[in-house]
C-alpha positions as CSV (number, residue, x, y, z in Angstrom):
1,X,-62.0,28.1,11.2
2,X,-62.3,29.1,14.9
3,X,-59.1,28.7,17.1
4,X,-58.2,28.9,20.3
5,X,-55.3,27.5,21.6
6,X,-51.7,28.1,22.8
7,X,-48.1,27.3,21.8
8,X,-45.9,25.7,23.4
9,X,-42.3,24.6,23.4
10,X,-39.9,22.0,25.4
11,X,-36.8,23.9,25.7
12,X,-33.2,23.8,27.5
13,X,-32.1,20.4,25.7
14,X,-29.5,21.9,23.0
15,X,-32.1,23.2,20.7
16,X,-32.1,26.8,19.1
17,X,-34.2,28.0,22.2
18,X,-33.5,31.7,21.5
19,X,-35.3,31.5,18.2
20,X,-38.3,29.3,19.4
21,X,-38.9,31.1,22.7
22,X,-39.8,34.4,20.7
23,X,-42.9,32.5,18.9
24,X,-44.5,30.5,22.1
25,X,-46.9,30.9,24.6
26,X,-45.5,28.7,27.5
27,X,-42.4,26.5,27.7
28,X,-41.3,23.9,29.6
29,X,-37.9,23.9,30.8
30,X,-35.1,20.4,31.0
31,X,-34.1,20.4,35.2
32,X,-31.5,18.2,35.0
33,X,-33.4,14.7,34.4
34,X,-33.1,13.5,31.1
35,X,-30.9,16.7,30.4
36,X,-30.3,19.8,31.8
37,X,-28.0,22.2,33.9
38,X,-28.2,25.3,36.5
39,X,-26.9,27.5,33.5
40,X,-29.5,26.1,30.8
41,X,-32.1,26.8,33.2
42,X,-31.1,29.6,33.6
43,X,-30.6,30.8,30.3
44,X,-33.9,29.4,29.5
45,X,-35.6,31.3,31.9
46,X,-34.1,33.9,31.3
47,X,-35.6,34.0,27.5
48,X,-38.7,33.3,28.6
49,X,-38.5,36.2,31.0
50,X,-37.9,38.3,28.1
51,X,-40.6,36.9,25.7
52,X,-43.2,36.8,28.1
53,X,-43.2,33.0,28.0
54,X,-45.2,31.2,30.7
55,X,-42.2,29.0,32.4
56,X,-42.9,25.2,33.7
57,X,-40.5,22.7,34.4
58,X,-40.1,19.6,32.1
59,X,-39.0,16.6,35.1
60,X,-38.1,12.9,33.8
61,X,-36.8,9.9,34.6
62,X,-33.5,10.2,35.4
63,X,-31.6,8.8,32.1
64,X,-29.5,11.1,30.6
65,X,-28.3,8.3,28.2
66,X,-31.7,7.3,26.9
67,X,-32.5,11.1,26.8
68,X,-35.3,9.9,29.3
69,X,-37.3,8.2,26.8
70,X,-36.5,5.1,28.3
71,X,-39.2,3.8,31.0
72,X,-37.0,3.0,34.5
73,X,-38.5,0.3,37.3
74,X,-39.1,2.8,40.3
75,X,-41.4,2.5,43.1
76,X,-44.3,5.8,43.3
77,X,-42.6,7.2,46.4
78,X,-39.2,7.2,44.0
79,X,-41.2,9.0,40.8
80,X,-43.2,12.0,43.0
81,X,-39.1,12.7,44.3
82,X,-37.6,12.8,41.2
83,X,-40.7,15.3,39.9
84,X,-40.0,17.4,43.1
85,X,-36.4,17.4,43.3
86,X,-36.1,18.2,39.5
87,X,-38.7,21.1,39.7
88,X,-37.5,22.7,42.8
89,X,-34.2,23.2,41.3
90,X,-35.7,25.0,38.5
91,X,-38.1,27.1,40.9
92,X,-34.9,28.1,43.5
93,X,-33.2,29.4,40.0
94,X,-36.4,31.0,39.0
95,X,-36.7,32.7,42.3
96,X,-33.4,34.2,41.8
97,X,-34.9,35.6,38.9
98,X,-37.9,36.6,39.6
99,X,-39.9,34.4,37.4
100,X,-42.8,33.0,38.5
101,X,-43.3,28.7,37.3
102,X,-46.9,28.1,36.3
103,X,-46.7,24.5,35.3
104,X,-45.5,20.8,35.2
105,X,-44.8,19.0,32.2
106,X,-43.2,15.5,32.6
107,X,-41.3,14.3,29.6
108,X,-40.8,11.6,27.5
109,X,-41.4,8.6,28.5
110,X,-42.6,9.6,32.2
111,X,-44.9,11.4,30.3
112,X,-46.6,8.4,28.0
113,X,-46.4,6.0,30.9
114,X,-48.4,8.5,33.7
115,X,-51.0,9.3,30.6
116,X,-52.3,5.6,31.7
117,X,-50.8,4.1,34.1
118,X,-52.8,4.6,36.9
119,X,-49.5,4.0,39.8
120,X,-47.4,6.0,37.3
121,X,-50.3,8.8,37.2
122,X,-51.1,8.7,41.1
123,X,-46.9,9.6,41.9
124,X,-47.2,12.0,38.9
125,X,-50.3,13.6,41.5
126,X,-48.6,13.5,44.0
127,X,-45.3,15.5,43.5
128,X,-48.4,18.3,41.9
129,X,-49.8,17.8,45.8
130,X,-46.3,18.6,47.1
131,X,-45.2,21.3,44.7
132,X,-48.6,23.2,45.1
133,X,-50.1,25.6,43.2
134,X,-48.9,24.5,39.7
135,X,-50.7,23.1,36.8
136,X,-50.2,19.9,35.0
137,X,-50.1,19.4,31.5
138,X,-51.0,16.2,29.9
139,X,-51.8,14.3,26.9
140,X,-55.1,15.3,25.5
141,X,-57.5,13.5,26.3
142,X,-55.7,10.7,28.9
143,X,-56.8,9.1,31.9
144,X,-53.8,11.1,33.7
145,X,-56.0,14.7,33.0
146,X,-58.9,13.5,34.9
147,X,-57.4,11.9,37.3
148,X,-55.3,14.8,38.2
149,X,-58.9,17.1,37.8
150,X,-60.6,14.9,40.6
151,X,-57.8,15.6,42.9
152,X,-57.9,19.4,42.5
153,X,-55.4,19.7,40.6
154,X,-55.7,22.2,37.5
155,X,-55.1,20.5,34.2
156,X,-53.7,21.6,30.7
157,X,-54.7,19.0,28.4
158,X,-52.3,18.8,25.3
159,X,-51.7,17.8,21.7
160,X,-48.7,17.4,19.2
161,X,-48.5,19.3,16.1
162,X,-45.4,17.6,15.2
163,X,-45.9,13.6,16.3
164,X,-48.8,11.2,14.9
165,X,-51.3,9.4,17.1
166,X,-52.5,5.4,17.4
167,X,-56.6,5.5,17.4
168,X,-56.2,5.1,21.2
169,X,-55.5,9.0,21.6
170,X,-52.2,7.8,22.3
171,X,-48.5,8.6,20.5
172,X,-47.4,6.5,18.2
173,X,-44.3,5.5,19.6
174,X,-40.8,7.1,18.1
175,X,-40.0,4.0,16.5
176,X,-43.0,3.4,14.4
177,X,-42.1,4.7,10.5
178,X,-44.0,7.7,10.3
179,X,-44.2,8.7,14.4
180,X,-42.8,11.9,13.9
181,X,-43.9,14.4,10.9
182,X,-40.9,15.3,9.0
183,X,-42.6,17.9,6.4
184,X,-43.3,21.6,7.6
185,X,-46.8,21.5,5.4
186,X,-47.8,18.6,7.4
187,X,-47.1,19.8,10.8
188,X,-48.7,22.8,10.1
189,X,-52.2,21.1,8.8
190,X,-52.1,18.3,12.0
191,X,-51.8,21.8,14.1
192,X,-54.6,23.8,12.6
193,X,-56.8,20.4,12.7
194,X,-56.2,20.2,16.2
195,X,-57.0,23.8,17.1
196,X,-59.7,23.5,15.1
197,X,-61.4,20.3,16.4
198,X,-61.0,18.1,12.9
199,X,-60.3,14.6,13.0
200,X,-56.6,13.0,12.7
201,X,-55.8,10.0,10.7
202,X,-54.0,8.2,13.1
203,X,-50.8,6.5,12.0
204,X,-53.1,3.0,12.8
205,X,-56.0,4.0,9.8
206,X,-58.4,5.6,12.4
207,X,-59.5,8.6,13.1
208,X,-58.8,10.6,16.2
209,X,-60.3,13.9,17.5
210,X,-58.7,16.2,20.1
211,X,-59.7,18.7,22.6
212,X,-56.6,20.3,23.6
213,X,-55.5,23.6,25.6
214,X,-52.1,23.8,24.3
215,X,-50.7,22.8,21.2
216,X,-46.5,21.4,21.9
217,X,-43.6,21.7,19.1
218,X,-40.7,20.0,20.0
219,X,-38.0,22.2,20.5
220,X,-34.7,20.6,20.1
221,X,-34.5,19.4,16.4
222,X,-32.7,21.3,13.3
223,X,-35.9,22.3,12.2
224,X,-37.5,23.7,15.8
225,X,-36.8,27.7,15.0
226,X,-37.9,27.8,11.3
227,X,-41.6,25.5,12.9
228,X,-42.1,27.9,15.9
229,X,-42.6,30.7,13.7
230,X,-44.4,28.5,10.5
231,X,-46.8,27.3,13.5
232,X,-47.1,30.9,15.6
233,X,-48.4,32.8,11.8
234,X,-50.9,29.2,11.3
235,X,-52.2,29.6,14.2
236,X,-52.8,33.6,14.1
237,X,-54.4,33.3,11.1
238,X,-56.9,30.5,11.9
């Protein structure tokens, strides 16, 4: 089974991010939006500076009581200055530090609603205009990745080992039964599938096939340490 793809964490919400960082290839760091402080940041960064971790910053709506999977009424010009504002205070703490940001990952519900929503999308393009020289990553697959790619903007297309999918390449939303994959056997099937180019069974009875850059693992549950490493061997070995 060929395989090539990269690992990735969200990291700097309250999850065991000293274990997970040690097992990834990038993570993407909470800046204060749906959680997030100057000292997670910087301890974040920090471990990612030691691992070797490609840092990004991980901007939302600003909803710390919905945790930022909530969608909030905001015009465009309102979105692309929350994306800036949250990822420039990550990049003036990483500058402090030395360590260089490659990337922007919106989160949660930010994220699902930019993937194809093309007024959601556009502001999402245009805090990656202002902030300059930093990728995007986005779902696989999306209307958000090429529309980012014909504005010049360099794209990181990318799946879920631990989440199902709707035949629509979408995520099955959080509270369908079954959204998130609670066994460690499963996740680590749904990831080497995806590295590998196999069809999903999506959670709708289709079937779904993905052609992603980066492979995510949510990094704030119990479980998060004990799946970096389960996922970082899979993937080694395939």
């Amino acid at each position: 089974m060929e395989c090539v793809i990269e690992l990735n964490a969200d990291v700097g919400e309250g999850g065991p991010d000293a274990e997970v960082v040690a097992h990834v290839h990038r993570v993407s760091i909470a800046c204060g939006g749906h959680v997030g402080d100057a000292e997670s940041m910087r301890a974040t960064l920090l471990l990612a500076q030691t691992h070797g971790a490609l840092a990004g910053a991980h901007p939302s709506y600003p909803d710390p009581a919905n945790f930022g999977r909530k969608a909030m009424a905001a015009k465009p010009a309102e979105l692309t200055r929350w994306i800036v504002q949250q990822t420039r205070a990550l990049q003036a703490i990483a500058d402090e530090l030395e360590v260089r940001l490659f990337h922007v990952k919106p989160h949660g519900a930010l994220y699902n609603r930019a993937a194809t929503d093309r007024e959601t999308g556009e502001a999402v393009i245009a805090a990656m205009r202002e902030l300059e020289g930093l990728a995007l990553v986005a779902l696989a697959g999306s209307p958000l990745a090429g529309w980012a790619r014909e504005a010049g903007i360099e794209v990181l297309e990318e799946a879920f080992a631990d989440r199902r999918y709707l035949s629509s390449g979408a995520l099955a939303p959080r509270s369908h039964p079954g959204a998130v994959i609670e066994e460690a056997d499963e996740v680590r099937a749904q990831a080497q599938k995806i590295a590998a180019g196999l069809a999903l069974e999506t959670l709708d009875g289709g079937l779904l096939t993905l052609h992603a850059d980066t492979l995510c693992l949510h990094g704030e549950g119990p479980r998060a340490a004990a799946l970096a490493r389960l996922l970082s061997e899979a993937l080694r070995r395939a």
